[in-house]
N, C-alpha and C positions, 0 to 999 in steps of 0.2 A: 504494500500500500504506500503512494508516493502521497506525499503531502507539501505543497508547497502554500506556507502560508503570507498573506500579502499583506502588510497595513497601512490601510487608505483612507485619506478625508472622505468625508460623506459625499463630497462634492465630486472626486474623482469617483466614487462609487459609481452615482447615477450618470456622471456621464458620459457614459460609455453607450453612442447611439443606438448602437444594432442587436440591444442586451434588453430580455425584458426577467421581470424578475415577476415568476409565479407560485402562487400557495398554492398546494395541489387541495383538491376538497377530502381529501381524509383526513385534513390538520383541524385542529380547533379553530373556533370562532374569534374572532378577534374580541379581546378580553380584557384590554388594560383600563384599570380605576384612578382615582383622582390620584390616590399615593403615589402610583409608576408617575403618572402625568405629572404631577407637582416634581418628582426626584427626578425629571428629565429636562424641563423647564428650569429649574432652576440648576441644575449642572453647567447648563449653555449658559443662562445668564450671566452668572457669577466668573465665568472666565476670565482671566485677566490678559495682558496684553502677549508675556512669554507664556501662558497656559495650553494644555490640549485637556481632552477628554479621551480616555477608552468607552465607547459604549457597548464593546465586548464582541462575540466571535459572529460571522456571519455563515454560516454553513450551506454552500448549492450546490445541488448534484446539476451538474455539467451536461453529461453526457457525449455526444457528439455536436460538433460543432456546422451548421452548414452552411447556405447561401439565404438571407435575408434577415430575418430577427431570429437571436439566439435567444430560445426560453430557458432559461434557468431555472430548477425547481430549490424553493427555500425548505430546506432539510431543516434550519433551526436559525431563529432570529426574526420568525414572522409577526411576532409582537410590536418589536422596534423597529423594522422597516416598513412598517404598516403607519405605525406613530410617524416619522420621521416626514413620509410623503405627506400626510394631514399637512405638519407643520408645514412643509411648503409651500399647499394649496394656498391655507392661510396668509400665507406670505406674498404667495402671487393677488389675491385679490388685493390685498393690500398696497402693491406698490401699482397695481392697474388704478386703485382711485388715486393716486399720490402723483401720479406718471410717472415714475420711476422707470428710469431708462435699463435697467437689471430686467423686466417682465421677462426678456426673452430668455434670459441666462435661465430665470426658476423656470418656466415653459419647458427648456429642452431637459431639464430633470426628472419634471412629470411625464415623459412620453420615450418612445423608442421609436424608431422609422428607420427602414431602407426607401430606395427608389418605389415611392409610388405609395407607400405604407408607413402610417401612423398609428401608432397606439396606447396606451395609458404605458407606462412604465413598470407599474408592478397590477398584478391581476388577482386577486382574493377568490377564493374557494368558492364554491355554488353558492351556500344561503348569504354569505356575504360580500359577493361582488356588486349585485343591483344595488347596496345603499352605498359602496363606496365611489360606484363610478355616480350615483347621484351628486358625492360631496366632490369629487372633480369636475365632473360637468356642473357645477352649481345649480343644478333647480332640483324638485320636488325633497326640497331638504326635510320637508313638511312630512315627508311619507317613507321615510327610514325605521327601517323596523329593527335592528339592532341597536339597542338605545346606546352601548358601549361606543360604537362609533359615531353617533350623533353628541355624546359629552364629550369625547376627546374634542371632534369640529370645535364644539362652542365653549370649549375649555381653553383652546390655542388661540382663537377668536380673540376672547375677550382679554387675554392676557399680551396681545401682539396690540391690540387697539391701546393699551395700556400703556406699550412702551412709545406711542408716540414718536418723534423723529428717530428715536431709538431703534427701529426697526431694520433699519439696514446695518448698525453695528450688529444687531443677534444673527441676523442673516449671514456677518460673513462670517463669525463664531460659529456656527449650525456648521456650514458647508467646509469649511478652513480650518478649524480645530478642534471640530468632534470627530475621532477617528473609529474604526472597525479592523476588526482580524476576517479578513476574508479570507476563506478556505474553501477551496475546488475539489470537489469529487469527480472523477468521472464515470466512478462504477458504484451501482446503489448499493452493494454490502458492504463498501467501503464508506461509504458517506451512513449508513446507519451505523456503523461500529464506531465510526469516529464520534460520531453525535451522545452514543454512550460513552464511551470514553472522557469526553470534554464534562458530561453532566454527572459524571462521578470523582469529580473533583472539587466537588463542591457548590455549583452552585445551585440554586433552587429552579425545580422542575417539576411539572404535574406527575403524578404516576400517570396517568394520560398519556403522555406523550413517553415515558420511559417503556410503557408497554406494548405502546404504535411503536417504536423503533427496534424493540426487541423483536416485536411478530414478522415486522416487514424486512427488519436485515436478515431475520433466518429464512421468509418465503423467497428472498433476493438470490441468497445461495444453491437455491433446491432451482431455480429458470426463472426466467419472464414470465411464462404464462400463468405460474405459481403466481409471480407476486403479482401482477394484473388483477388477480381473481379476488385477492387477499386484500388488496388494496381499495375493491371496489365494494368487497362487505364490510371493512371498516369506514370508510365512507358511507356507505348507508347508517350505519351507527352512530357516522358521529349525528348523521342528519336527526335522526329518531334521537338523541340524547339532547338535543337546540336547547330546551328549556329546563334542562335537568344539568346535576353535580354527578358529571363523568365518570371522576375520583369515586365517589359514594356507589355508582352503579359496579364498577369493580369491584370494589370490596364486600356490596351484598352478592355481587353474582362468586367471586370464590370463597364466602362463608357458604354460599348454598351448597358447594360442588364438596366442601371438606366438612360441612355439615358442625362446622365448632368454627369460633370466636377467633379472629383476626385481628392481630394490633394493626394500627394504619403505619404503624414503622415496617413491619414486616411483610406488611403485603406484594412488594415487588420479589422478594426473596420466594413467598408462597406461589405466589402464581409461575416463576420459574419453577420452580420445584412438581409442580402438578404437571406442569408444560414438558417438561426433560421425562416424567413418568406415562403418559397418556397422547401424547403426538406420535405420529409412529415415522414419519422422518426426523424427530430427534434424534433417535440412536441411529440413523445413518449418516449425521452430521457432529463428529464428537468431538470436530475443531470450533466448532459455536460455540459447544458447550463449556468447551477448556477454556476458551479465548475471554468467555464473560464471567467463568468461576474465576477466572485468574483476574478479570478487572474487578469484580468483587473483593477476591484476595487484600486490594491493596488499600480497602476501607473497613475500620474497624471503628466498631460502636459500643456502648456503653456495655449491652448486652452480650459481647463476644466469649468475653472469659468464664461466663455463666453459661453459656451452651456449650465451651468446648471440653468443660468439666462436668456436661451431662449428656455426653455420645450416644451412652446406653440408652435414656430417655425419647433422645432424638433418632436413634433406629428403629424403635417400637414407634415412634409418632409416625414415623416415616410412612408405613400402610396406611395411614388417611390419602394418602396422596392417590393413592391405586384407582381407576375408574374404569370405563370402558376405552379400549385404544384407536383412535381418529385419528385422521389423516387431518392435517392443517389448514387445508382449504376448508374443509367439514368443521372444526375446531371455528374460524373465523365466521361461518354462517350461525353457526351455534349464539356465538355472542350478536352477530346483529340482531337475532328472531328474540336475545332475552335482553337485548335492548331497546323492542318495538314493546315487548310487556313492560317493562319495566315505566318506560314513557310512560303508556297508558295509566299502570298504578299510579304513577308522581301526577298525570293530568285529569286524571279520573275520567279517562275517553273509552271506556267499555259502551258497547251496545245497549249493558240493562241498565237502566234509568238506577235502580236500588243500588244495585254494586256501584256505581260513580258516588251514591251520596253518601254509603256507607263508608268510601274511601276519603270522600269529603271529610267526614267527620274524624276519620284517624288521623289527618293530616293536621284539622285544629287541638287535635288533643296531643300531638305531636309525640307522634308513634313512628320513627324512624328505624329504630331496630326491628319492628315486624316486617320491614320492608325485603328481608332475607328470604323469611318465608313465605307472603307474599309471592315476591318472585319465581319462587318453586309452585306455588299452588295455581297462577294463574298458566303455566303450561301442562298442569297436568289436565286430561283431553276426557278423561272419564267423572269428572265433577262439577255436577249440575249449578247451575245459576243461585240454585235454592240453597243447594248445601254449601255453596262458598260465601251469599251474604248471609247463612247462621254464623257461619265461623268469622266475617269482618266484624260483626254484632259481638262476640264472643273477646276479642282482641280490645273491643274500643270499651268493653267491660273490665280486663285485663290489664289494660294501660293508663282509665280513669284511678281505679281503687290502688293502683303500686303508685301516679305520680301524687295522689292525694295524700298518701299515709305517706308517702317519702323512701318508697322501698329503693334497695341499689341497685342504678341505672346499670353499675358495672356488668347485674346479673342479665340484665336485657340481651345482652349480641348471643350467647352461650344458649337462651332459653329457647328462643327462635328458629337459632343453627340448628336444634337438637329437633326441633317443630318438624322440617323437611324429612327424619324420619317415618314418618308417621304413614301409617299406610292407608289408602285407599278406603279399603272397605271400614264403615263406621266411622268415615272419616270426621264429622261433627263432634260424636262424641268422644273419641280417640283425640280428639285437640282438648277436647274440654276439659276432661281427665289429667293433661299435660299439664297445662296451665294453672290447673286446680294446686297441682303442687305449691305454685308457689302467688298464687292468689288471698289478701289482706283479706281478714275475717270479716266479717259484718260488724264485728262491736269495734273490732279496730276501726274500720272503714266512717262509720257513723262519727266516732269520736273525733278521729283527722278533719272529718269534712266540716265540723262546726269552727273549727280554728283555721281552716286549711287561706292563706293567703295568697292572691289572686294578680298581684303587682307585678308586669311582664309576662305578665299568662293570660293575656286578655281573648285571645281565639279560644282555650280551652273555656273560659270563664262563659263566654256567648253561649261555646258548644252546653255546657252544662246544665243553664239556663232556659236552651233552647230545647233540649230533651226533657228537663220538666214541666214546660209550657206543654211539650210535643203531649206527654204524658196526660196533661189536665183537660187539653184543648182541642187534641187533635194533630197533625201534621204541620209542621213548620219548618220552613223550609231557610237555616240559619246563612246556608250559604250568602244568602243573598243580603245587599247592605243591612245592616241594623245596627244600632248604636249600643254602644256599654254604657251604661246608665249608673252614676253613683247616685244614690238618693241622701246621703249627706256627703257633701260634695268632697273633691280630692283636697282642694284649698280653703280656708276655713279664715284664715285669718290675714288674709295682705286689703288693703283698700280696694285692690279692684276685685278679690270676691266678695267683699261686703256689699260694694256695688251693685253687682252683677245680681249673689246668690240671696242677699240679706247677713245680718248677723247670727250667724251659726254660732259664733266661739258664747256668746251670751245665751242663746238657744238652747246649749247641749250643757250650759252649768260647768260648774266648777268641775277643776281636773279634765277640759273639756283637747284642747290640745295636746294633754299627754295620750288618753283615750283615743283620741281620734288617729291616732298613730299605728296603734296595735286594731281598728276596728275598719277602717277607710277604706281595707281591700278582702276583705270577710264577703264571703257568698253571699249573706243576710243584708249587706248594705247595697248588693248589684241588681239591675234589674236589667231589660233590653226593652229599648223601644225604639222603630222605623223610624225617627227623624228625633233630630237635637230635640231640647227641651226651650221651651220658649217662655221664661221664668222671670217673674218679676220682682225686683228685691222687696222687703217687708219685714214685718219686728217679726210674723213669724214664717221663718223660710220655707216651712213643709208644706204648710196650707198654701203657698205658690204654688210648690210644686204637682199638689194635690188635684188640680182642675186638670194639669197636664196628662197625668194617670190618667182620669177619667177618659179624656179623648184616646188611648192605647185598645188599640183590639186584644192585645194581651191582657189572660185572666189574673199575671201575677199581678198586672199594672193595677187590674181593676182592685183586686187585692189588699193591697197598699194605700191604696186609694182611701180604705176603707180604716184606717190606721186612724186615731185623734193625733197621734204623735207620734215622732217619731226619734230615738234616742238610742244612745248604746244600748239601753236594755231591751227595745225591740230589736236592734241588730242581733243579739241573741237571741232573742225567743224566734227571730226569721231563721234565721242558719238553724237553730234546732229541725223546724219544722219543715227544710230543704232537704236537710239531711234524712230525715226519717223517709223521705219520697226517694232522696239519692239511692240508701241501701236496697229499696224493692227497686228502683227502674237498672240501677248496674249489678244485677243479679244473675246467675249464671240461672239460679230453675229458670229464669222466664224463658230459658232457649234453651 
């Protein structure tokens, strides 16, 4: 493997006419947040006059070189040269309203051309090329559906409008002394090895992308048609994952496949591990395998000396690893089809109306660890519609009564992984049974739930409310807006909720501010209602609040309503009386 690496201002970077620089669509979405933007932005800024910047390695597979525009594929740096172009865009409107005699200099940066052909200079992946070439052609900025790339735009916008005449010093700072490590590949399992290589050196990188370049440097070495194939179902994946956490889909799909509990340090390590045991051109490639046990080799973690002083441990764990043996193309279909469920579970896009809402409701009670087994239950092909939302019912009973009473979250990934066991036949009640192990008792449950506080929990807070409304009244359908409603209010004591709410702190009596502290976010003090409250201050704040009740199609409203007062001791006797309805509706007999 030749490596020659180059280091180049950004400026000789782009321009290079007849070089266009592409994201192949099996790359991530372009992702960068104000953090990366502000520590880029102001790198450039702050340069001084003998200053440079490294802004780190640029990785392209090459390939063959021909006659008109060279595509280059960005193997790694599609982050920062995705930001860098923005910045430019930026820069070019900016010196077009200035007339800045430079327009054509940032122009030939944005574009590549031979005789007769023009083109954007760097080209983005399927879901996000149409909004990027929107922010280079300047219109329908309005109609960008990646919002990451519409906050970089109007993040560089407003911060170049800022600098004022100062615009053409960042400009020559940008292009003249922010440099790059450009490195050429011209063969892809050379450019995937290299890619690991560099990111096992420390810097920070998705498991994402370390497991895109693991699967596609070794489909690289088996042919072309291998990786074509390979490349075209992770691409589909990544499409199916748009609005989902990649990282997180990984780590529940190899909790499902090893059926036990994953630390997120170890998960790049496990998933090699399963992959060297269950691919079946692994063992005919056993210089991949030495080549990346040996770049592993030369990173050591906190964890090392405690595994290599329990071999014995680690040989018996070793048979989790065992499954049925696939071929790597078959392996990478696998993961697209359990990344089109998995979407579905994170966007609740199932065909039965029930199952979306029952997924609904796990998602506000935030039940992420069942998302393992989940996973495994929505491909198994023999489990009717019925028997999967008993068992989302059964979960969002499971996950109420362990996050009320405060059970360990630690035990969550372990419980779930162990769930995927479970077989087929009897399958509702064979969950229910599991669970039941380690499901809070009723007395416990009751007693949590009259203290239980609700600050930062305000989706589960809706959800819990909405299922006793659901309980009293009928079907309610929480998903949809409704307001979290304190009925003594969050702020008590500054002039503008005296204003606003009336005087509470006088209201609720002495010791009223220390009280309100430990009662504010108590089940007994929340209620829900369709639209803000339209409250008018007065000596006494409840009886405001009280006509507002009235008009609530909710029977808790009406409820409350019906209160002369209302004070930390009806905050109690409420939570009591919640609670008593809590134990019978999150109860395993009703299902």
């Amino acid at each position: 493997m030749k490596i020659t690496p180059n280091t180049s201002a950004l400026g000789n970077l782009f321009n290079i006419a007849n070089e266009q620089f592409y994201i192949p669509a099996y790359q991530r979405r372009y992702a960068w947040g104000k953090p990366q933007l502000d520590a880029l932005f102001n790198d450039i800024n702050q340069l001084g006059e003998n200053d440079s910047h490294l802004l780190g390695t640029i990785l392209f597979l090459t390939e063959s070189h021909t006659g008109g525009i060279n595509r280059l594929e960005v193997v790694d740096g599609q982050q920062r040269i995705t930001t860098i172009s923005i910045i430019l865009k930026v820069i070019l409107d900016k010196f077009n309203e200035e007339g800045n005699d430079q327009v054509n200099e940032v122009k030939k940066y944005l574009s590549c051309k031979t005789s007769g052909s023009i083109k954007n200079k760097i080209e983005l992946g399927k879901l996000d090329e149409p909004d990027y070439k929107k922010i280079i052609d300047g219109s329908g900025l309005n109609e960008i559906k990646n919002k990451k790339l519409e906050e970089a735009y109007y993040y560089f916008k407003e911060k170049i409008d800022g600098l004022g005449k100062g615009t053409s010093d960042f400009y020559e700072k940008l292009v003249n002394k922010v440099e790059v490590i450009r490195l050429d590949m011209a063969e892809a399992r050379d450019a995937y090895k290299l890619f690991e290589t560099i990111n096992n050196r420390g810097l920070r990188i998705s498991i994402t992308d370390i497991i895109k370049n693991f699967l596609l440097g070794h489909a690289s070495l088996i042919g072309e048609k291998t990786l074509n194939l390979v490349k075209n179902h992770w691409k589909n994946m990544i499409v199916n994952l748009d609005t989902t956490d990649s990282d997180k889909f990984f780590r529940h799909f190899m909790m499902r496949k090893l059926k036990r509990k994953i630390a997120v340090s170890k998960l790049i390590e496990e998933f090699k591990n399963y992959y060297y045991t269950n691919i079946v051109e692994a063992a005919q490639l056993s210089d991949f395998k030495i080549y990346f046990q040996l770049e592993a080799g030369n990173i050591r973690n906190d964890d090392e000396e405690e595994n290599e002083n329990n071999n014995q441990n680690n040989s018996m764990e070793a048979e989790s690893y065992e499954d049925k043996k696939i071929s790597i193309i078959k392996f990478a279909d696998i993961l697209e089809k359990s990344s089109q469920i998995y979407a579905k579970i994170i966007n609740q896009k199932f065909t039965n109306y029930k199952t979306n809402r029952y997924l609904s409701d796990l998602k506000m009670i935030e039940s992420m660890p069942s998302y393992t087994f989940l996973l495994d239950l929505f491909q198994r092909e023999k489990i009717s519609d019925g028997e999967k939302n008993r068992i989302l019912k059964l979960l969002a009973i499971f996950m109420i009564r362990r996050h009320v009473c405060q059970s360990r979250t630690s035990e969550h990934d372990d419980i779930f992984s162990k769930l995927v066991e479970v077989d087929n036949k009897n399958i509702v009640e064979n969950v229910r049974k599991q669970l039941s192990k380690n499901l809070p008792s009723d007395r416990d449950f009751t007693e949590k739930f009259k203290e239980a506080q609700f600050k930062g929990l305000e989706e589960r807070a809706k959800y819990i409310l909405g299922r006793i409304e659901f309980k009293d009244q009928g079907e309610v359908d929480i998903s949809k807006e409704v307001e979290l409603e304190h009925i003594i209010p969050q702020t008590i004591n500054t002039k503008k909720s005296i204003r606003d709410f009336g005087n509470w702190v006088k209201y609720l009596g002495r010791g009223s501010l220390e009280k309100h502290k430990d009662y504010v976010w108590r089940i007994g003090n929340l209620t829900i209602l369709g639209e803000k409250l339209n409250v008018v201050a007065s000596n006494n704040p409840f009886q405001s609040k009280i006509k507002e009740y009235k008009k609530s199609d909710f029977k808790m409203n009406q409820i409350i309503a019906g209160y002369k007062k209302f004070k930390f001791e009806e905050v109690e006797k409420r939570s009591k009386e919640l609670a008593k309805k809590a134990v019978k509706i999150w109860n395993f007999r009703n299902y």
